[in-house]
N, C-alpha and C positions, 0 to 999 in steps of 0.2 A: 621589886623583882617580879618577873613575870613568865611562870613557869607553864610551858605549853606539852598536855600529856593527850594520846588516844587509848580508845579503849579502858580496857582495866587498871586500877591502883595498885598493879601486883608486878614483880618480875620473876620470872620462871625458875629461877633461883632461891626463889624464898627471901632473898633481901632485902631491905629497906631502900625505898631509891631516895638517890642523893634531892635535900633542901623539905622534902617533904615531912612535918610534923607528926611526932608518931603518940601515940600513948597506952598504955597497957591493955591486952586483951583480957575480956573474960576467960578464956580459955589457959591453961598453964602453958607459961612460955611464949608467948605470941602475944601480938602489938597489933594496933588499928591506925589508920591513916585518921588523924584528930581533922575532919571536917570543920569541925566548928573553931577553931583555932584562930585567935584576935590576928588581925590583917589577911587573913586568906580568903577570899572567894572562890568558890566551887561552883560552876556550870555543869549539869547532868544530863545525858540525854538516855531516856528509858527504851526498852523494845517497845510499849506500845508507841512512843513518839517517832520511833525509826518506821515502825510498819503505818501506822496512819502516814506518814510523809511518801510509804511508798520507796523507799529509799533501799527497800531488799525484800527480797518471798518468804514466806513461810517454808519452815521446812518440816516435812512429812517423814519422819525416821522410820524406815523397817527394821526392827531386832528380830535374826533368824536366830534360831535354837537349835540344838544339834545335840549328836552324840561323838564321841571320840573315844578311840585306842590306840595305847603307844605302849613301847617298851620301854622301863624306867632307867638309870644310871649302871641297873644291875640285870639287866635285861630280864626283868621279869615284866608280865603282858600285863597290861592295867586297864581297865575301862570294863564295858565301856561305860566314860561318864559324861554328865550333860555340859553344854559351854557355859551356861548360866548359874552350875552348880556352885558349891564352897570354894572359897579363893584358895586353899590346899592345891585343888588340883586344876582351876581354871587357866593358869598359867601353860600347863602342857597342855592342857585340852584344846586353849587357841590354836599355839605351835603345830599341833597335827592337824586344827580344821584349817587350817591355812595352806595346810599343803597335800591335801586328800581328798574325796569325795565332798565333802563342806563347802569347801572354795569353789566347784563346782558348780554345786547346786544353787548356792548364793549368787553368782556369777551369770547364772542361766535366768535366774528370775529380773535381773538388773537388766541383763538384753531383750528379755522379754518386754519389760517393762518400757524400754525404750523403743521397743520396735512399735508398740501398740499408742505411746505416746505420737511417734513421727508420722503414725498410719493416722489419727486422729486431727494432727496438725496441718495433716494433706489436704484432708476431708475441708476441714476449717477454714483454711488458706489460700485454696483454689490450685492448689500446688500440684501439676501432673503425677501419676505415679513414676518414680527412676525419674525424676527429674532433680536432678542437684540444685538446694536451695536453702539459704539462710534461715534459721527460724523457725528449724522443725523439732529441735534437740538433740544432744551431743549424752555419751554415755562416757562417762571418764571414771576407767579403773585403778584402785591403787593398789600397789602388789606389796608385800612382803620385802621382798627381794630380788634380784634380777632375776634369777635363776625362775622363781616360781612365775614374773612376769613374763619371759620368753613360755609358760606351759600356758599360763591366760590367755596371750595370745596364740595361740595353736586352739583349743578352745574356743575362740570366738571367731577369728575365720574356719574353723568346721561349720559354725551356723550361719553363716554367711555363703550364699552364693560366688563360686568359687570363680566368677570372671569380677565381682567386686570386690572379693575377700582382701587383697594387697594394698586396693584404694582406700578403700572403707575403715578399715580395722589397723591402727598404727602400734608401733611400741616407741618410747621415748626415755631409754636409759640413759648414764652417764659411761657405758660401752658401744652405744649405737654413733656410728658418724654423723649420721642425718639429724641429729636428738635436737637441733634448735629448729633447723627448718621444718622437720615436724612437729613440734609446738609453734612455732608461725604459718605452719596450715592449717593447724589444728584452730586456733585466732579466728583466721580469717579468711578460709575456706567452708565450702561446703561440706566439703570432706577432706579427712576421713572423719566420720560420725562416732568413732568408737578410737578411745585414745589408752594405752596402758602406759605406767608410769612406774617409777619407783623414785618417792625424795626428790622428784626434779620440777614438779606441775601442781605447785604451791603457791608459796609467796610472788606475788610480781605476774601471774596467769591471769590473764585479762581475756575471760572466754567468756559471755553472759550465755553464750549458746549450751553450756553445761547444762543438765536439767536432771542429769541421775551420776549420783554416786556411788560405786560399789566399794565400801572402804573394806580391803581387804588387807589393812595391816593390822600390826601388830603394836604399832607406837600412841601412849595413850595418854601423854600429855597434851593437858587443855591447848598451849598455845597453837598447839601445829595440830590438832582436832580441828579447830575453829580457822585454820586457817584452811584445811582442806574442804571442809565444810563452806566455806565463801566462797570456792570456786563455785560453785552451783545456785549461791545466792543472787546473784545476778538480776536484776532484769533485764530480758531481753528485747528492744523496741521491735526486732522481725518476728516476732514470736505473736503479736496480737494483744490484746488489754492485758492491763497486768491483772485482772482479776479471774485469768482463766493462766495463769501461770502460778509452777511453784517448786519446791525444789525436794526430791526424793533422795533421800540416800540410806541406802539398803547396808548394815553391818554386822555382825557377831553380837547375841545376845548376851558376853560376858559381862560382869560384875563392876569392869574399869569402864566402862563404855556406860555402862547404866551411873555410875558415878559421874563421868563428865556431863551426863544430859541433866541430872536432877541439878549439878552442883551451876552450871549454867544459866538452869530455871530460874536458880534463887538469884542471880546474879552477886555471888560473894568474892566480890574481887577488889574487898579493902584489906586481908586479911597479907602478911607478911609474916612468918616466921622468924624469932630469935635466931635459929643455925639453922643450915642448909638443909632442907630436907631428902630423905629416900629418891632416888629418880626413880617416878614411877610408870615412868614413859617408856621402860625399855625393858623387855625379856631378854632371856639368855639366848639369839635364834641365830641367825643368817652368818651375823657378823663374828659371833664367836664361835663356830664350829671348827674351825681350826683349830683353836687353842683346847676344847673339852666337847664333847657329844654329850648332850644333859638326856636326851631320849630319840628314841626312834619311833617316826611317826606311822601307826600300820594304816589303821581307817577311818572315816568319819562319814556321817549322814545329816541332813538338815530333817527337824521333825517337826515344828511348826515357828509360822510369823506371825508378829504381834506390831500394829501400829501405832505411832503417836506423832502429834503435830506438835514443833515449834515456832512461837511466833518471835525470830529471834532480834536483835538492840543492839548497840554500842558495840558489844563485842566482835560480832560480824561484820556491821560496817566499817570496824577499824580494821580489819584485815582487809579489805578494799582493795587490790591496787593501785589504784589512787590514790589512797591514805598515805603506803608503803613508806614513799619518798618524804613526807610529810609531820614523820613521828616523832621530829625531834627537831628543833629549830637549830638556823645556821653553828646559834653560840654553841652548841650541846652536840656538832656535831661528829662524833672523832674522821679523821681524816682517812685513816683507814676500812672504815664502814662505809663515807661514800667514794672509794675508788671502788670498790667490790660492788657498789651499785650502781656506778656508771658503767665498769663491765659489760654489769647482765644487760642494761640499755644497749649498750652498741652491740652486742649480742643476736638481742632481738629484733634491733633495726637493720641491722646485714643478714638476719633470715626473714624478714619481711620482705626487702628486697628482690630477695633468691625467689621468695613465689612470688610475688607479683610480676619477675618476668618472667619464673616460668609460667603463669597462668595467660599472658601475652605472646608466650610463644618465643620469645627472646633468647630464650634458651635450653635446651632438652633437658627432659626431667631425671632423675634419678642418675648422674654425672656427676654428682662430691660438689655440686654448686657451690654449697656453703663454703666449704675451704676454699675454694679459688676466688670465691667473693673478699672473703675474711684475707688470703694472701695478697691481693691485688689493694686491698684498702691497708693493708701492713706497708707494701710498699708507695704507697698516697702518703703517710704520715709517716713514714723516716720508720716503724717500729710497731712492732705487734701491741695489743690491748696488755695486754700481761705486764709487760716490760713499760707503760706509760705513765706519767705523773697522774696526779690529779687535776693540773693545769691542762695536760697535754690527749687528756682523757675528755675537758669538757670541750675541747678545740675540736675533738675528732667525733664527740654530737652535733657540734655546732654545723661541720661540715657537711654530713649526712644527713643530716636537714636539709642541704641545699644543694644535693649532688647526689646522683646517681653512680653506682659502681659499678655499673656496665659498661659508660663510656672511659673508663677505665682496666679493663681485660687487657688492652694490648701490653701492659706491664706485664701481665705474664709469658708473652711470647716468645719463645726460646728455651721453656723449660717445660721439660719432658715431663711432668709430673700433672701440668696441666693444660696439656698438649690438646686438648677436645676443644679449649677455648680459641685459642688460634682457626681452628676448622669450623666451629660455629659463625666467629665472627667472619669469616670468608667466605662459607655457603646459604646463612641465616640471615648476616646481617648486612646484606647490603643495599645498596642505594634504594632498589624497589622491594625493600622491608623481608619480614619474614616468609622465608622460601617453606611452602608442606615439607613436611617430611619425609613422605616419600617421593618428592625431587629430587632433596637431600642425600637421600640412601643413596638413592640412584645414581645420582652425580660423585657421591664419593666412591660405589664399585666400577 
C-alpha cells in the first residue's frame, strides 16, 4: 500500500489518520506517528531543503503590542491591559484591539510598509511613478469579521489618494457581489494593490504578488495560520531575484500567536491526541454576539514592535495552491470534497474571464459581470455549478478551457436582469470591435 500525505503528520482535529502506525507518546495521553515502523518508508522534506531549493521566502513576522479596555460581562471597565500579557485576559484584550485604535495603528504600519516596499520596487524596476505594473507588491488584509472589514477598508482609502482609492484598495466578503472577480483582479491585475478579506482569500489564492500581511484576525489555529501565511510566501518572478524578495506579515503580539510561531519553529507535527482536543482557534467574538455579548470593546493603542524571521518548510509549501488539489490521491478522495473543489475552479475561471475582457474592453466594468458570465454559462450547461454532478462539474472545466463566455451572452437576451449585455454586445461588440466609451455613451443618449 502506498499512502501519499503533504505537509504535517497531524489533523486539526487531534485524530489519528486513517493506515498510519501509531505508538505511545511520552507525554500522558498522546501517541506518535511510529516512523520507524517494519514496512514503512518515510520521505521528509525540511525548511532548510524548502528554502535552499528556493521553493518559498522567508518570512519576517512583526509582533505589535498594545494596550486594551473593555467592559467585562458585568460592565465593569477593565484594563487597560497589555495584548501579550497572561492568557486570563488576552483573549478580551485581542477582541477589543481588533476593533479599536490597535487595529488601526497595526493597519497603518502594513500600508506604510507596503507603500515604501512598492516605492523601492519602482526605483528597482525601472517602473514609472502611477504606472500600474506587476511585481511591485500587494498588501492583503485579514479582518475579523465583515463588519470590521467594511471599517479597514474606509481606513485605507482615507490614505489613499481619493481618485485611486476605489481602484486600488478592494474589500472581498462573502456579502460583496463582486467577491470572486475581485479576487481575480486581485490574481492578476495590477490592481487593486491593497485587498481586505474575511475567510475567503486563503486556501486556493494564487497571488505571489502578496508581500505584506496584515493578520488582523482572531482565529489561531495552526492549519488556517499557515495557510494565511502562504499567501505571501510566494515567489514572485515580476518582482526581481528571489534574493531581494521576502514575506512580512505584521500581527498582534498575543500568547496564541507567539505559540504558533515557536511551535512551527520546532516543526512538531507527529504529535496526535488520544481525544479531541479544546478548539483553540476560536474566541467568543463576531459570530456569537447574537446569542451573548461577553464584553464591550472601549479602546486600544499599539506601544511597541518587535521582529523575527522565519525560514519557513514543508508546512508552507504544502499550503501551496498547487498542492491544494493534490493532498490526497484519487483512491482517498471523498466525492463530496472534490465537487466543492471543482466549484471554487469554475468560480475562478468565470471571474478570470470577467477581467480579462474587462481589462480588453469587452465589457464595462463594474455592471455584475460576474453574474451574467456565471448565468450565461448555467445556461451553456443545462444547470448552475451548485445543482451539478461531479461528472458534470469536470465537463463544465473541461469546456472553459476551450471556450470563452462572451461568445455566449446572447443567451441572456430577453431578460431584463441582464439587459446591459444585450446593449454592450450591440454598441461594443461589433464587427469593428470595441467602440470608446464615450461613443458608446453617446450613442446610447
Amino acid at each position: 500500500m502506498r499512502l501519499l500525505l503533504s505537509g504535517t503528520l497531524e489533523r486539526a482535529d487531534g485524530r489519528a489518520i486513517l493506515w498510519l502506525p501509531y505508538r505511545r507518546g511520552q507525554a500522558a495521553r498522546t501517541r506518535e506517528v511510529a516512523l520507524e515502523a517494519p514496512g514503512w518508508a518515510v520521505v521528509g522534506y525540511s525548511r532548510a531543503q524548502a528554502l535552499a531549493e528556493k521553493a518559498v521566502l522567508p518570512v519576517d513576522f512583526g509582533a505589535l503590542d498594545g494596550e486594551a479596555e473593555w467592559l467585562d460581562e458585568e460592565r465593569r471597565r477593565l484594563g487597560p491591559h497589555r495584548i501579550s500579557g497572561s492568557p486570563e485576559v488576552a483573549r478580551p484584550a485581542l477582541f477589543t484591539a481588533l476593533r479599536t485604535g490597535f487595529a488601526r495603528d497595526l493597519l497603518r504600519r502594513a500600508f506604510e510598509a507596503t507603500r515604501d516596499l512598492r516605492t523601492g520596487r519602482r526605483e528597482r524596476l525601472g517602473i514609472p511613478p502611477r504606472e500600474a505594473a506587476m511585481g511591485l507588491g500587494k498588501l492583503l488584509v485579514v479582518a475579523p469579521d465583515q463588519e470590521n472589514a467594511r471599517k479597514y477598508l474606509g481606513w485605507l482609502r482615507g490614505w489613499v489618494p481619493r481618485v485611486q482609492a476605489e481602484q486600488a484598495v478592494r474589500i472581498a466578503t462573502s456579502d460583496e457581489r463582486d467577491a470572486q472577480e475581485t479576487l481575480a483582479a486581485f490574481r492578476l491585475r495590477p490592481e487593486p494593490s491593497i485587498l481586505v478579506t474575511c475567510a475567503m482569500a486563503y486556501e486556493g489564492l494564487d497571488a505571489p504578488s502578496v508581500s505584506v500581511c496584515a493578520a488582523l484576525t482572531h482565529i489561531r489555529s495552526r492549519a488556517w495560520l499557515e495557510q494565511m501565511i502562504a499567501r505571501a510566501t510566494r515567489v514572485d518572478p515580476a518582482a526581481g531575484p528571489y534574493q531581494e524578495q521576502s514575506a512580512l506579515v505584521l500581527h498582534p503580539d498575543d500568547f496564541l500567536f507567539q505559540r504558533f510561531r515557536e511551535r512551527i519553529e520546532r516543526e512538531q507535527g507527529t504529535l496526535a491526541r488520544a481525544r479531541k482536543p479544546r478548539r483553540q482557534g476560536e474566541l467568543p467574538m463576531d459570530d456569537g454576539r447574537e446569542r451573548f455579548d461577553p464584553i464591550v470593546p472601549l479602546a486600544s493603542n499599539a506601544t511597541a514592535l518587535r521582529w523575527a524571521r522565519l525560514a519557513p518548510g514543508p508546512d508552507f509549501a504544502a499550503a501551496r495552491s498547487e498542492q491544494v488539489l493534490t493532498r490526497q490521491p484519487d483512491l482517498l478522495d471523498i466525492p463530496s470534497r472534490r465537487e466543492r473543489e471543482l466549484r471554487l475552479r469554475v468560480g475562478r475561471m468565470v471571474a478570470a474571464q470577467v477581467v480579462e475582457d474587462e481589462g480588453a474592453l469587452h465589457i464595462p466594468r463594474g455592471a455584475g459581470a460576474h453574474h451574467a458570465y456565471s448565468a450565461a454559462l448555467k445556461r451553456v450547461m443545462g444547470r448552475g455549478r451548485a445543482e451539478m454532478s461531479l461528472a458534470e462539474l469536470e465537463a463544465t472545466l473541461a469546456w472553459l478551457e476551450r471556450n470563452r463566455i462572451a461568445d455566449h451572452l446572447h443567451l441572456l437576451e430577453g431578460d431584463a436582469k441582464y439587459a446591459w449585455t444585450a446593449r454592450q454586445r450591440r454598441l461594443d461588440l461589433g464587427p469593428a470591435g470595441p467602440v470608446p466609451r464615450r461613443r458608446a455613451a453617446a450613442r446610447r443618449g
